[in-house]
N, C-alpha and C positions, 0 to 999 in steps of 0.2 A: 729867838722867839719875840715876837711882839710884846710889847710890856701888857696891854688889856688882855690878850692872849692868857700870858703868863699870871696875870689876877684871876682871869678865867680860872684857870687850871687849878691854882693853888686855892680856892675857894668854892670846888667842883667837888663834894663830897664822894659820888660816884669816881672820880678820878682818881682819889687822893686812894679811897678803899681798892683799886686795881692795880693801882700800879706798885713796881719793887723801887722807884725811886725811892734815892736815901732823903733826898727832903722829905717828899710828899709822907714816907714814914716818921721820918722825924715832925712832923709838924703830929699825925695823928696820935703819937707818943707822948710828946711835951704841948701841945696845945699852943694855938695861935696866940696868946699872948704873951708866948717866949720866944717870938721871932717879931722882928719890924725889919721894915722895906725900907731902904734908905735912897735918897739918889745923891749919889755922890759926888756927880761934876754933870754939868751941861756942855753938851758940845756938838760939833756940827755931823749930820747924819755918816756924810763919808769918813768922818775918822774916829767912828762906837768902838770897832774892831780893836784899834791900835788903842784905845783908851782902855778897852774893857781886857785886854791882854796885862797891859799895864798895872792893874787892880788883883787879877788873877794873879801876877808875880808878884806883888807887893803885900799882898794881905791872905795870899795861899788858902781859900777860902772851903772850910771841911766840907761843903755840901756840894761843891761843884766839881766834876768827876771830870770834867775836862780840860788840860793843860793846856789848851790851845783855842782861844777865842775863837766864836763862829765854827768849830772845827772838831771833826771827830777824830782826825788822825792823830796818830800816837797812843788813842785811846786803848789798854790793854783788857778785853773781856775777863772775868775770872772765873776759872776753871767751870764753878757749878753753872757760871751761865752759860759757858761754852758748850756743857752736856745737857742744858735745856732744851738748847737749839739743837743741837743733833737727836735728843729725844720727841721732840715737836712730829705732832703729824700734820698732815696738811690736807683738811677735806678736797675731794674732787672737786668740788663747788669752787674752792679757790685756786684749786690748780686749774681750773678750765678759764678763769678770769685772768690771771697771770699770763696763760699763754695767748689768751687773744688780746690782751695789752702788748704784748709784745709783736702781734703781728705787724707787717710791714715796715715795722721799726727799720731805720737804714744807720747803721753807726760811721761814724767817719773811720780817713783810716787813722788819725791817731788813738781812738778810742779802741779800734782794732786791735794795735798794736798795743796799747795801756793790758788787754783782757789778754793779748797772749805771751805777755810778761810775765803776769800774775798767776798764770795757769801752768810756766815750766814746770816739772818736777810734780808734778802732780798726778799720780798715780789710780786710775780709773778698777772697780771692780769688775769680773767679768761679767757681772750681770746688768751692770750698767754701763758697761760696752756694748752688751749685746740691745740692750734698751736704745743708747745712742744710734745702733748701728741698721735699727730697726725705722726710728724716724726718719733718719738720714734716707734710707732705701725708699720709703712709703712719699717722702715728697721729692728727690732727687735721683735716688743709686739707680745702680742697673744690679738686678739681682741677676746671678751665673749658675746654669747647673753644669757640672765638671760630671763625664763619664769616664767610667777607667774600663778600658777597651780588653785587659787580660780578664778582669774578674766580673764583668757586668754593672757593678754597682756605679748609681747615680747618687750624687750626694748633689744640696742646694744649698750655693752660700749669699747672703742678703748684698753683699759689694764685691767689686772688683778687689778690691782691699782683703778683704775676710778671706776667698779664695786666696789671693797671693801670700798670704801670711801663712795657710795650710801646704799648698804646697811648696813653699820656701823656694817664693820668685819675688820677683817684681810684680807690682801693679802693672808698669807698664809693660811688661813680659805677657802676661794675660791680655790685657787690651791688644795686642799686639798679635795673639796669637787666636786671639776671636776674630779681627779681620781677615789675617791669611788662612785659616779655618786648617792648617798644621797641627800633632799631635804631638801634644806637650809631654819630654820626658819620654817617649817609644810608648804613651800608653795614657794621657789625658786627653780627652777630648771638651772641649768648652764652646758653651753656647750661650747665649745672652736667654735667660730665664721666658721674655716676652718674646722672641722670636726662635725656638722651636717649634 
């Protein structure tokens, strides 16, 4: 942070009374004339980092919650903030700002590949598969109705996928078997939902 910035802030009454920082509380607890600013070395802008790292290891400073200069990694949330965040609601006002910040967005592929590192193992609810599985279809899928030709019934699923997962195929088993317009199993029949 900018150092005027950072006077800003720590002289911003409105700030100080908002936030859960441990300074900004510690400052409104013990009062500003139990802290001074000091500057500790001068030095040239491209080496703050490696200076300011230096200081962090050296003088292991109680109000700086960050082990790593410039940097939040490593940083470990604790637990109650952890359950903040998951108890957080999030007006539609700002989910609808969120997702048109993110339209047209194009990521590289290493940023691709960074987000789908991070996501193995990560275990999806059904109702936020089905939420996923809904936007997907509404700007890209091809939604399927599957007719079962013994008993009449017509069931609709939002992707190629959803259907394959029901009846315990392949994606490309269905794709495959909407072309040759063949009957899946002696008894599915599948159509692409917009061309019935």
């Amino acid at each position: 942070m900018e150092l005027r910035t950072r006077f800003y802030v720590f002289y911003s009454a409105k700030r100080l009374i908002h936030s859960n920082r441990a300074i900004y509380k510690a400052i409104l607890k013990y009062g500003y004339s139990n802290f001074k600013l000091e500057i500790l070395e001068y030095c040239d802008k491209n080496k703050i980092l490696v200076r300011e790292q230096y200081y962090i290891d050296l003088l292991k400073p109680e109000y700086n919650i960050l082990i790593k200069a410039g940097s939040s990694y490593d940083y470990k949330h604790t637990q109650e903030t952890l359950n903040k965040f998951k108890a957080r609601i999030t007006s539609e006002e700002t989910r609808a700002n969120l997702s048109k910040s993110a339209k047209g967005r194009v990521l590289s592929e290493e940023a691709r590949a960074k987000i789908s590192v991070t996501r193995k193992g990560i275990k999806l609810s059904e109702v936020t598969r089905g939420k996923l599985s809904a936007i997907s279809t509404k700007t890209h899928g091809l939604a399927v109705l599957v007719s079962n030709s013994k008993t009449g019934e017509i069931r609709e699923y939002l992707t190629l996928s959803e259907a394959a997962l029901v009846l315990d195929v392949s994606r490309t088993t269905i794709k495959n078997n909407i072309k040759s317009g063949k009957i899946l199993k002696d008894k599915y029949i599948i159509k692409l939902k917009n061309k019935t």
